[in-house]
SETITOR-651921 format. One record per atom (N, C-alpha, C): residue number from 1; residue in one letter; atom name; x, y, z. Coordinates in steps of 0.2 Angstrom, whole numbers. Example, Ala and Ser with C-alpha at 12.3 -4.5 7.8 and 13.67 -1.06 7.14 Angstrom:
<nodes>
<node resi="1" resn="a" name="N" u="66" v="-28" w="39"/>
<node resi="1" resn="a" name="CA" u="62" v="-22" w="39"/>
<node resi="1" resn="a" name="C" u="66" v="-16" w="39"/>
<node resi="2" resn="s" name="N" u="64" v="-11" w="35"/>
<node resi="2" resn="s" name="CA" u="68" v="-5" w="36"/>
<node resi="2" resn="s" name="C" u="64" v="0" w="39"/>
</nodes>
This chain:
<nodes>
<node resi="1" resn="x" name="N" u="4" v="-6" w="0"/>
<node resi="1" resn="x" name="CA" u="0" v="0" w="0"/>
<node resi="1" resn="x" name="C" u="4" v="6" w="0"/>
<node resi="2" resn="x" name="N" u="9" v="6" w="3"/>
<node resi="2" resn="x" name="CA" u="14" v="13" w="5"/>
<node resi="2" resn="x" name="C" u="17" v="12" w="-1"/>
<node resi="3" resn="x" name="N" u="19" v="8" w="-8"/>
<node resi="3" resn="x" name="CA" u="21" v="9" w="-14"/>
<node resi="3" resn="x" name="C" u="15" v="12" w="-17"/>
<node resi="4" resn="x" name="N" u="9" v="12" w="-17"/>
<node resi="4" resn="x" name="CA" u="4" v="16" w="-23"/>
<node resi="4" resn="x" name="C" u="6" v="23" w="-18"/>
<node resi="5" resn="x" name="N" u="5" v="23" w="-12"/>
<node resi="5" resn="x" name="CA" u="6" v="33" w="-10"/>
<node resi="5" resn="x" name="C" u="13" v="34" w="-14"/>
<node resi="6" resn="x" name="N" u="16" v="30" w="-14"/>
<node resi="6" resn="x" name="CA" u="24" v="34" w="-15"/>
<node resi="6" resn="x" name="C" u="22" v="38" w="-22"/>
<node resi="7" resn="x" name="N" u="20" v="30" w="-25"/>
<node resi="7" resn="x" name="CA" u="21" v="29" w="-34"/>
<node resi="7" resn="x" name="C" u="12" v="36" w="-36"/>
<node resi="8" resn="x" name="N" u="9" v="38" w="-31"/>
<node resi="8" resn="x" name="CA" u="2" v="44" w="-33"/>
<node resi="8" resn="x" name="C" u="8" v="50" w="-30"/>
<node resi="9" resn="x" name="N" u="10" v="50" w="-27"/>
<node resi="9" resn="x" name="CA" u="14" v="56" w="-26"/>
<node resi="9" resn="x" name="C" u="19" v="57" w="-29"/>
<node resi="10" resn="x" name="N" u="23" v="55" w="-32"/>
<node resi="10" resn="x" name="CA" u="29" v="55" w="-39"/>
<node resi="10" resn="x" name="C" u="24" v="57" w="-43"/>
<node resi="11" resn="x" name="N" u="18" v="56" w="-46"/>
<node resi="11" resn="x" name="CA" u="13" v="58" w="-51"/>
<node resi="11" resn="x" name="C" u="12" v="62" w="-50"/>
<node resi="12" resn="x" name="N" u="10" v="66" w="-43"/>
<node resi="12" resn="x" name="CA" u="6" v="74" w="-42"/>
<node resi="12" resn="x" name="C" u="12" v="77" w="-40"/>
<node resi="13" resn="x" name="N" u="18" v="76" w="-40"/>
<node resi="13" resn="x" name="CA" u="24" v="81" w="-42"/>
<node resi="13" resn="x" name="C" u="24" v="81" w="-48"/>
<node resi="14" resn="x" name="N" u="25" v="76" w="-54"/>
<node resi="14" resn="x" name="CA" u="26" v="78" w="-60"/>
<node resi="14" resn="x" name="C" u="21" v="82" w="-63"/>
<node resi="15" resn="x" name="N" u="15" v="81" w="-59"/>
<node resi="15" resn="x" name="CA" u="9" v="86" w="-62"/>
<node resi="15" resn="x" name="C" u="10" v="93" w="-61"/>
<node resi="16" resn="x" name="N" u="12" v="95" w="-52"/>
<node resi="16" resn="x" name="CA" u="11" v="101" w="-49"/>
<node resi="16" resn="x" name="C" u="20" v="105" w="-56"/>
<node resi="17" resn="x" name="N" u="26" v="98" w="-55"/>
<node resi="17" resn="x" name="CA" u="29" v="104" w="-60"/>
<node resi="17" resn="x" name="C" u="27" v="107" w="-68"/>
<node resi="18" resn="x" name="N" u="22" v="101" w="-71"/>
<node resi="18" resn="x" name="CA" u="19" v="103" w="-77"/>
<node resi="18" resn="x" name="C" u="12" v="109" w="-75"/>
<node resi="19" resn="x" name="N" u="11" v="111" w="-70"/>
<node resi="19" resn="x" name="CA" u="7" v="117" w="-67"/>
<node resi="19" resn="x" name="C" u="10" v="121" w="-68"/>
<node resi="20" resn="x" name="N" u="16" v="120" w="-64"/>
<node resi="20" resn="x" name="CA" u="21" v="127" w="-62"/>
<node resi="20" resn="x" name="C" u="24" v="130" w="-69"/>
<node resi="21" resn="x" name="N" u="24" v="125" w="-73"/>
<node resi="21" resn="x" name="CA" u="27" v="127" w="-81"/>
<node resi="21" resn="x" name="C" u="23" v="131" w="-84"/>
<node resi="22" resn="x" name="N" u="14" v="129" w="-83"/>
<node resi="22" resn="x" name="CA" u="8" v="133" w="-84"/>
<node resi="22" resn="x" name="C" u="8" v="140" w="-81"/>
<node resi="23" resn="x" name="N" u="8" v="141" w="-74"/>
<node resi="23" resn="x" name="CA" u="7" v="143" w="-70"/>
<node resi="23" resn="x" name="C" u="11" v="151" w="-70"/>
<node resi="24" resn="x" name="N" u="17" v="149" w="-72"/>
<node resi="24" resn="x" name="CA" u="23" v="153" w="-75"/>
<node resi="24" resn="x" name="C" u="24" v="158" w="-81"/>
<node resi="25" resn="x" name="N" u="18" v="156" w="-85"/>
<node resi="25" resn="x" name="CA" u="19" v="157" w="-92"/>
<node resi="25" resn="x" name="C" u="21" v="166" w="-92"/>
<node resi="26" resn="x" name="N" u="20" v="168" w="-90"/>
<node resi="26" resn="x" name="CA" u="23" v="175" w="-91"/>
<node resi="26" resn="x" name="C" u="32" v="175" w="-87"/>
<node resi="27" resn="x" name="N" u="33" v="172" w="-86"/>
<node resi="27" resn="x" name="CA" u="42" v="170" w="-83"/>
<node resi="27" resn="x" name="C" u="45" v="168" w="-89"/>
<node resi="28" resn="x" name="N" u="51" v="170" w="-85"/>
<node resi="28" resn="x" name="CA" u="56" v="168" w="-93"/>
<node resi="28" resn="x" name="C" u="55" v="159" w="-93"/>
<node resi="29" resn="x" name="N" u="58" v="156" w="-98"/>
<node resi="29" resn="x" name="CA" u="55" v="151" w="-100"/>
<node resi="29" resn="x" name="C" u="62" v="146" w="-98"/>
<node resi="30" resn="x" name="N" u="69" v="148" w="-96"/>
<node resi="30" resn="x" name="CA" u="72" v="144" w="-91"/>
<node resi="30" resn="x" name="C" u="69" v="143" w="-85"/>
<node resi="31" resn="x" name="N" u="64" v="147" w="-81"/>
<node resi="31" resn="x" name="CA" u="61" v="146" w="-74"/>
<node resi="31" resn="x" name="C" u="55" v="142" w="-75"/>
<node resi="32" resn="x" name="N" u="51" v="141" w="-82"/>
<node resi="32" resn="x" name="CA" u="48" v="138" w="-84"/>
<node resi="32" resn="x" name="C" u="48" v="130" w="-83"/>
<node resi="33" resn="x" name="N" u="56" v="128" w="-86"/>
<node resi="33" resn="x" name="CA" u="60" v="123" w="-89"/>
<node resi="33" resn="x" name="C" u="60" v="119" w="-83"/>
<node resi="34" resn="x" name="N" u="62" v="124" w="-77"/>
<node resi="34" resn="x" name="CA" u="67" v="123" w="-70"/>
<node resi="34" resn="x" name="C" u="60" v="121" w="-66"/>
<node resi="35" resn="x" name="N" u="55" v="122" w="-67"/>
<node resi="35" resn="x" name="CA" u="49" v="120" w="-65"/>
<node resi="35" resn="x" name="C" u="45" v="110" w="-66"/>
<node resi="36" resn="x" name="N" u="46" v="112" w="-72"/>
<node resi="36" resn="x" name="CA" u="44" v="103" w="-74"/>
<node resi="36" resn="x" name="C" u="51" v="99" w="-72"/>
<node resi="37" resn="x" name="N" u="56" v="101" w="-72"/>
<node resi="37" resn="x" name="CA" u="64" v="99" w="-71"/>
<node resi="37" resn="x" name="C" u="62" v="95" w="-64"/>
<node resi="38" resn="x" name="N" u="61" v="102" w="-60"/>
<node resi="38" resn="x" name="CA" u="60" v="99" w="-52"/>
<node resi="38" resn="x" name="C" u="56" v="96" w="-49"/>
<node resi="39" resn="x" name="N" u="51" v="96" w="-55"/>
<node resi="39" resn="x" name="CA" u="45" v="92" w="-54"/>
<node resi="39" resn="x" name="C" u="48" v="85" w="-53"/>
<node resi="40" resn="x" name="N" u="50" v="84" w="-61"/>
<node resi="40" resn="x" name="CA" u="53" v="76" w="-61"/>
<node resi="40" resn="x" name="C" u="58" v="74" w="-59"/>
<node resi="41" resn="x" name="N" u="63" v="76" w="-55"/>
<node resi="41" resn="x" name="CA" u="67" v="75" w="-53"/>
<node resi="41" resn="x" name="C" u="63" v="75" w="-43"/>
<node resi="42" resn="x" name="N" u="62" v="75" w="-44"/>
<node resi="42" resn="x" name="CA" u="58" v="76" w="-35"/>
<node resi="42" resn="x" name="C" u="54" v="69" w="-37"/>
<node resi="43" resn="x" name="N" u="50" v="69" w="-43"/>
<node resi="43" resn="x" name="CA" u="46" v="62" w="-43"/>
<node resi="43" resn="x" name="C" u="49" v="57" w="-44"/>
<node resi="44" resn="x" name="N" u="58" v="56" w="-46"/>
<node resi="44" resn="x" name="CA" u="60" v="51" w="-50"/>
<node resi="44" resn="x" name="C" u="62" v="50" w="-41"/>
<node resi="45" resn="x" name="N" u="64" v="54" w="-38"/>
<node resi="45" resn="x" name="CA" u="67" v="51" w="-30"/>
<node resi="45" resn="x" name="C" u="61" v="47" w="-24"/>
<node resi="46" resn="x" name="N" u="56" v="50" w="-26"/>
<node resi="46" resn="x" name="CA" u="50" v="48" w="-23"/>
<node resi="46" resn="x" name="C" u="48" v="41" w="-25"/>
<node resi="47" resn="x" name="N" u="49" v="41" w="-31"/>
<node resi="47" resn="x" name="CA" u="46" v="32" w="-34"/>
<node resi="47" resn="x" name="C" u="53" v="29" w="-34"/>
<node resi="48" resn="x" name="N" u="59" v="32" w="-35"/>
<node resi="48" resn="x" name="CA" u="63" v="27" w="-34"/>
<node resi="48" resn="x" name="C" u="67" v="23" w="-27"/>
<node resi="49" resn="x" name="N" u="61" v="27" w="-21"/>
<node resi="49" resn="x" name="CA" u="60" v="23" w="-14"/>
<node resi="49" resn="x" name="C" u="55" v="17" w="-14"/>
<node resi="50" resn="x" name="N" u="51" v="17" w="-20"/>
<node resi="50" resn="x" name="CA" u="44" v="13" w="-19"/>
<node resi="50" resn="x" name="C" u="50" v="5" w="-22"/>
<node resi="51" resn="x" name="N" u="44" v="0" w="-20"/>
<node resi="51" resn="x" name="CA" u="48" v="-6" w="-22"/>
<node resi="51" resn="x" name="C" u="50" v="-7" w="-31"/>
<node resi="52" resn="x" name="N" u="43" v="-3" w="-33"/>
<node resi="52" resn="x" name="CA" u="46" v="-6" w="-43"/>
<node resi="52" resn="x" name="C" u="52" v="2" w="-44"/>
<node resi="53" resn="x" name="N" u="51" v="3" w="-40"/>
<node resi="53" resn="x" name="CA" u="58" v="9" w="-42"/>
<node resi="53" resn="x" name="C" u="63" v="7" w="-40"/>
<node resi="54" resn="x" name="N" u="65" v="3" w="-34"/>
<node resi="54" resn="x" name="CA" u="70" v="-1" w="-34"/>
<node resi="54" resn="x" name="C" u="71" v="-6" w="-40"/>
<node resi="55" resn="x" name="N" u="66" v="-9" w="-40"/>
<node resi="55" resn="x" name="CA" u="67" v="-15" w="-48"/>
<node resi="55" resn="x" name="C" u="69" v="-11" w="-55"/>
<node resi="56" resn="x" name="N" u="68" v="-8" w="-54"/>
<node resi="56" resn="x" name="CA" u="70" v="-3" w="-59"/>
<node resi="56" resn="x" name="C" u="76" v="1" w="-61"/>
<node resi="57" resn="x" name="N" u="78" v="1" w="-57"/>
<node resi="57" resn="x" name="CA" u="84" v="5" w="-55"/>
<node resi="57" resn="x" name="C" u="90" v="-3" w="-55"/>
<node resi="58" resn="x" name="N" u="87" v="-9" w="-54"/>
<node resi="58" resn="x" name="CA" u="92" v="-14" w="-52"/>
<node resi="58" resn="x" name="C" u="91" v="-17" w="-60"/>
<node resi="59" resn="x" name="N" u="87" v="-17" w="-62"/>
<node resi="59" resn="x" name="CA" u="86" v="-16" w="-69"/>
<node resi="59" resn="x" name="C" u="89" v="-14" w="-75"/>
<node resi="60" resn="x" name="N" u="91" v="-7" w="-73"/>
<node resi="60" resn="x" name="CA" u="94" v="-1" w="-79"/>
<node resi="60" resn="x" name="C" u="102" v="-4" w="-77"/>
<node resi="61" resn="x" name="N" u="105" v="-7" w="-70"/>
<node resi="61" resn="x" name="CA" u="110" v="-7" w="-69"/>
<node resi="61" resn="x" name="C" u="111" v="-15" w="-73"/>
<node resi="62" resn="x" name="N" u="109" v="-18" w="-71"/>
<node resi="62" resn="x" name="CA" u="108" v="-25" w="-75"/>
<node resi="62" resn="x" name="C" u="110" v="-24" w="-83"/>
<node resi="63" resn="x" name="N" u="104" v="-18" w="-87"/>
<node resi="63" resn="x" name="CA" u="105" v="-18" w="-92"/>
<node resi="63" resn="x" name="C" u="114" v="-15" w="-94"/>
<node resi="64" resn="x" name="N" u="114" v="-9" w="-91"/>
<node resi="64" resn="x" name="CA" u="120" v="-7" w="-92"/>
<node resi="64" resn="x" name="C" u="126" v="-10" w="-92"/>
<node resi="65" resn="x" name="N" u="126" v="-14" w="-85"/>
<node resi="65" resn="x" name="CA" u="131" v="-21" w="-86"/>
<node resi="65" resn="x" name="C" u="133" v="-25" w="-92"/>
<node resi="66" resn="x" name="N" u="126" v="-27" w="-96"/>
<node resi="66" resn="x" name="CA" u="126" v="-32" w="-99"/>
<node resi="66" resn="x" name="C" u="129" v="-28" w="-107"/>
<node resi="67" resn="x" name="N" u="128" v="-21" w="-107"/>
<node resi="67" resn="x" name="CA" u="131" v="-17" w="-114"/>
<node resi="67" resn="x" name="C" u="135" v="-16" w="-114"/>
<node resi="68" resn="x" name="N" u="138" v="-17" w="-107"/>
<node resi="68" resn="x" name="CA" u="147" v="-16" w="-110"/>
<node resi="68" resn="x" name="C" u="150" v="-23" w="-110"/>
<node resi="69" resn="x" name="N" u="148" v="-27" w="-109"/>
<node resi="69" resn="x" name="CA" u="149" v="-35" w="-109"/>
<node resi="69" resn="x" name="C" u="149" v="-36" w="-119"/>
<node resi="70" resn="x" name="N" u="145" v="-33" w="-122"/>
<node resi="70" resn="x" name="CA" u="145" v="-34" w="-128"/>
<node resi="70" resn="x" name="C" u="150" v="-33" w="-132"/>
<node resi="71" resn="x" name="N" u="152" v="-36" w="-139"/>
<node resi="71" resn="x" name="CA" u="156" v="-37" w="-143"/>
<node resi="71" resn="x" name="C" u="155" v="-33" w="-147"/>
<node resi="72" resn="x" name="N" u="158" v="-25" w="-150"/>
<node resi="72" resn="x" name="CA" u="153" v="-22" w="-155"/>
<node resi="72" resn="x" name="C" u="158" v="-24" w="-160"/>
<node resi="73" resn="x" name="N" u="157" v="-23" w="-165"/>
<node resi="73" resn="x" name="CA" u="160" v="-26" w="-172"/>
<node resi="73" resn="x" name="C" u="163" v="-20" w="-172"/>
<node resi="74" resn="x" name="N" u="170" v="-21" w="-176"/>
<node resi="74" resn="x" name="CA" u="175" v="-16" w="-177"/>
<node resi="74" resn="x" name="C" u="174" v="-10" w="-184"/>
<node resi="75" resn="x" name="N" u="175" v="-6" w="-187"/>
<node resi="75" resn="x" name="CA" u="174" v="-1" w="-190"/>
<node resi="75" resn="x" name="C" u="173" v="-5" w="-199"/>
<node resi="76" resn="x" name="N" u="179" v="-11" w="-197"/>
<node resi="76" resn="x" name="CA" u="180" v="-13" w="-206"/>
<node resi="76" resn="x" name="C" u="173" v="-18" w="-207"/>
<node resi="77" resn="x" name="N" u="171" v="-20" w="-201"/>
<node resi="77" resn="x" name="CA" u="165" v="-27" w="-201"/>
<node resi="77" resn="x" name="C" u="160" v="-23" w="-203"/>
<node resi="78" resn="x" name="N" u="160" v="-19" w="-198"/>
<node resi="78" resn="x" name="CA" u="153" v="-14" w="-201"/>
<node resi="78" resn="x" name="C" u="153" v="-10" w="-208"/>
<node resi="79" resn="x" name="N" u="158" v="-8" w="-210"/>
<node resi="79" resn="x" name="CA" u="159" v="-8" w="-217"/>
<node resi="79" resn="x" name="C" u="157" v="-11" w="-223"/>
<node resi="80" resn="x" name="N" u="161" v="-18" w="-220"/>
<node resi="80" resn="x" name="CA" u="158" v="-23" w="-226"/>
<node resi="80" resn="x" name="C" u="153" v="-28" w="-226"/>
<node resi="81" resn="x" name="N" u="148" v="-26" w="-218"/>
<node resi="81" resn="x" name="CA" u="142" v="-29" w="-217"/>
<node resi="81" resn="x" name="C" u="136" v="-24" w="-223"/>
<node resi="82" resn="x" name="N" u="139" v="-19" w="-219"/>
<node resi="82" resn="x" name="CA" u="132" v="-14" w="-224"/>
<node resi="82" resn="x" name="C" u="134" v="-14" w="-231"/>
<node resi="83" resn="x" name="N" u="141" v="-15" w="-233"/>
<node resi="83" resn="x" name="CA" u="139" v="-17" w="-239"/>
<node resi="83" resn="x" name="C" u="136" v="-23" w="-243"/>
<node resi="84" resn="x" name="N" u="137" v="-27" w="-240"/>
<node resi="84" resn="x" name="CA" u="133" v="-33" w="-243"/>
<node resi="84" resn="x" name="C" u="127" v="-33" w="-241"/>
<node resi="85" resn="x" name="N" u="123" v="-29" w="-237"/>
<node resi="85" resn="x" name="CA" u="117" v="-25" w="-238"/>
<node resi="85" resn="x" name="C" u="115" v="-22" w="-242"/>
<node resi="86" resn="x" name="N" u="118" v="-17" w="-242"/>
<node resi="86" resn="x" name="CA" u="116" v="-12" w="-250"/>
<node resi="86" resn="x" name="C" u="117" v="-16" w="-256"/>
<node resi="87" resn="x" name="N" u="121" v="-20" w="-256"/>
<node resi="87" resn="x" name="CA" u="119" v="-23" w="-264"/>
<node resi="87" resn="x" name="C" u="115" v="-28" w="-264"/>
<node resi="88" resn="x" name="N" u="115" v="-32" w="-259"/>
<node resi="88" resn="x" name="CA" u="108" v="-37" w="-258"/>
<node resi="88" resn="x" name="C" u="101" v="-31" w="-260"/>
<node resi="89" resn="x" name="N" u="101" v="-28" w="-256"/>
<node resi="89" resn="x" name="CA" u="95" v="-24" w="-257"/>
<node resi="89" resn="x" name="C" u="94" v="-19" w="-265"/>
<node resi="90" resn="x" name="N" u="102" v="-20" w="-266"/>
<node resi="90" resn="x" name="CA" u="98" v="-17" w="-275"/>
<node resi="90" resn="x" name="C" u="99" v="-23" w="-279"/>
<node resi="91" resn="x" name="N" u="102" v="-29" w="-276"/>
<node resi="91" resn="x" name="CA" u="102" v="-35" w="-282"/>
<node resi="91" resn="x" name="C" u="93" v="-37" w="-281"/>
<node resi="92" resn="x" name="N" u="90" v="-36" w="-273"/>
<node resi="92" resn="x" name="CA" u="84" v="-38" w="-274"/>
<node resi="92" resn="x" name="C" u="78" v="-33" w="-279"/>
<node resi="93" resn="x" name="N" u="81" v="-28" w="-278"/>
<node resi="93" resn="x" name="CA" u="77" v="-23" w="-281"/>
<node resi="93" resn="x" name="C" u="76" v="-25" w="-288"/>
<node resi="94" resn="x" name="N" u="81" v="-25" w="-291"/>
<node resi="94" resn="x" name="CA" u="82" v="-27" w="-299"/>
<node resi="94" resn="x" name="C" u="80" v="-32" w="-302"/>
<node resi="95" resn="x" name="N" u="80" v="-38" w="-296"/>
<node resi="95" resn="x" name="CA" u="76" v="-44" w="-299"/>
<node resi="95" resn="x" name="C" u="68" v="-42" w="-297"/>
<node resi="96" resn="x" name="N" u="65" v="-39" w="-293"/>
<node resi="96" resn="x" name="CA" u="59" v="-36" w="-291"/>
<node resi="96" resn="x" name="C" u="57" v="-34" w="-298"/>
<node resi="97" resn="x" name="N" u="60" v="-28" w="-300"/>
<node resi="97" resn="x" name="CA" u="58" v="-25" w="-305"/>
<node resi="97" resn="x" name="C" u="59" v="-29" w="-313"/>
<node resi="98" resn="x" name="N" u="63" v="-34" w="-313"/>
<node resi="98" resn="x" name="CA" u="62" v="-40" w="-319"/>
<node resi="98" resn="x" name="C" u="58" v="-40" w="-319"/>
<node resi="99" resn="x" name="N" u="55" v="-44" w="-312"/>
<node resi="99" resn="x" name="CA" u="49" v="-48" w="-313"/>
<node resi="99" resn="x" name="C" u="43" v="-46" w="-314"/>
<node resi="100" resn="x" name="N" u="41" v="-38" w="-312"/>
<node resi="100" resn="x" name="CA" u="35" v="-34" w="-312"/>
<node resi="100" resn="x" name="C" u="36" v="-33" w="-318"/>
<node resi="101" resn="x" name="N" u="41" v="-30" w="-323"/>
<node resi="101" resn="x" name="CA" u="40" v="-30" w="-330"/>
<node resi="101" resn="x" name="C" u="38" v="-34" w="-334"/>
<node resi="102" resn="x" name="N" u="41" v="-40" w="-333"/>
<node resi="102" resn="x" name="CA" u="41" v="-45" w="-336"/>
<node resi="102" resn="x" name="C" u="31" v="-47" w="-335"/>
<node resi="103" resn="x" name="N" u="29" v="-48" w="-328"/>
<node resi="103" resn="x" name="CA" u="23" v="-50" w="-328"/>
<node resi="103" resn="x" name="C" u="17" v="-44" w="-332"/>
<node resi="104" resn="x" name="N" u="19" v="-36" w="-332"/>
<node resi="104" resn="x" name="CA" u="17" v="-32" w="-334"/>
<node resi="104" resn="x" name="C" u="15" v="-32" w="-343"/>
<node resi="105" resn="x" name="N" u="22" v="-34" w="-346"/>
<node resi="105" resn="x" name="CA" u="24" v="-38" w="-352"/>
<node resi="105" resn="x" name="C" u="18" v="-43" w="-353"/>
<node resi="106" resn="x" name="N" u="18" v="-49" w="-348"/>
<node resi="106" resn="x" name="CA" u="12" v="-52" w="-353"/>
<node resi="106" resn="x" name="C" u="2" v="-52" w="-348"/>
<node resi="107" resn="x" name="N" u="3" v="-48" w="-346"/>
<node resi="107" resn="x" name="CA" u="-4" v="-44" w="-345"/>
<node resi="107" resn="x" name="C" u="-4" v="-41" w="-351"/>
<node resi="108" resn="x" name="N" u="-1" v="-36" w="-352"/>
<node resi="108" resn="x" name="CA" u="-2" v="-32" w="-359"/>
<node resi="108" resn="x" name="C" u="-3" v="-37" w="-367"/>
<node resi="109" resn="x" name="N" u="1" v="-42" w="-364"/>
<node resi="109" resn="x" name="CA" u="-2" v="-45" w="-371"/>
<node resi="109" resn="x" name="C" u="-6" v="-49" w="-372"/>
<node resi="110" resn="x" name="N" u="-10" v="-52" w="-364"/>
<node resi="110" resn="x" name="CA" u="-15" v="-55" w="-366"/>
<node resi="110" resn="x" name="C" u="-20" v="-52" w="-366"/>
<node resi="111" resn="x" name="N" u="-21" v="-44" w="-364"/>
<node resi="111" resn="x" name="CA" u="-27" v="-40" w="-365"/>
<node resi="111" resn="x" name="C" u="-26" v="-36" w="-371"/>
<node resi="112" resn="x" name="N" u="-20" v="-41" w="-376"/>
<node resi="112" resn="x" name="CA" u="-23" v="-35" w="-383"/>
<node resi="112" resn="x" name="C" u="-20" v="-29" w="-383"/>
<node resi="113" resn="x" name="N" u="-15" v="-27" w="-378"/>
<node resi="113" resn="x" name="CA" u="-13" v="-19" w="-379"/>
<node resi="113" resn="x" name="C" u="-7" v="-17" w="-382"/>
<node resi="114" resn="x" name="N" u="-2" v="-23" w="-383"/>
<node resi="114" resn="x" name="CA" u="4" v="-23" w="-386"/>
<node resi="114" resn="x" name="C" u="5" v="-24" w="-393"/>
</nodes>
């Protein structure tokens, strides 16, 4: 139960700073800014006492873990990956466009127009 208070009160700060954004409209528009900012920043500390805010935060660290663990291909791989994507994709394109002419070809001829 004390997770929905947490997780309703991180909401009605994010709302009270998109108010204050409203609220302000005659201020300059960094006080504006500073308004929704601290909105969310006061909600993100609120929920991230609640339990799925913890899960979540154990989560983002889990994911960020896992990206640096990954292999990125080096500059020449990537090179000659996308190029054999680009010519697959125009070797497909030109056999695409055989075929539709070719089939256009003889529609035309069986309805007599060639």
């Amino acid at each position: 139960m004390s997770d929905k208070i947490k997780l309703l009160i991180a909401f009605l700060l994010v709302v009270a700073g998109v108010a204050g954004y409203y609220y302000l409209h005659d201020s300059p528009a960094v006080l504006r800014l500073l308004s929704v900012l601290v909105g969310l920043l006061l909600a993100a500390g609120v929920a991230s006492a609640s339990e799925s805010g913890r899960r979540f935060i154990a989560f983002s660290r889990d994911s960020i873990a896992e990206a640096k663990r990954v292999v990125w291909p080096t500059r020449k791989e990537t090179i000659q990956t996308t190029g054999v994507v680009i010519v697959f994709a125009i070797t497909m394109a030109l056999f695409l466009w055989l075929v539709d002419a070719s089939l256009m070809m003889m529609v035309n001829k069986l309805m007599g127009r060639v």
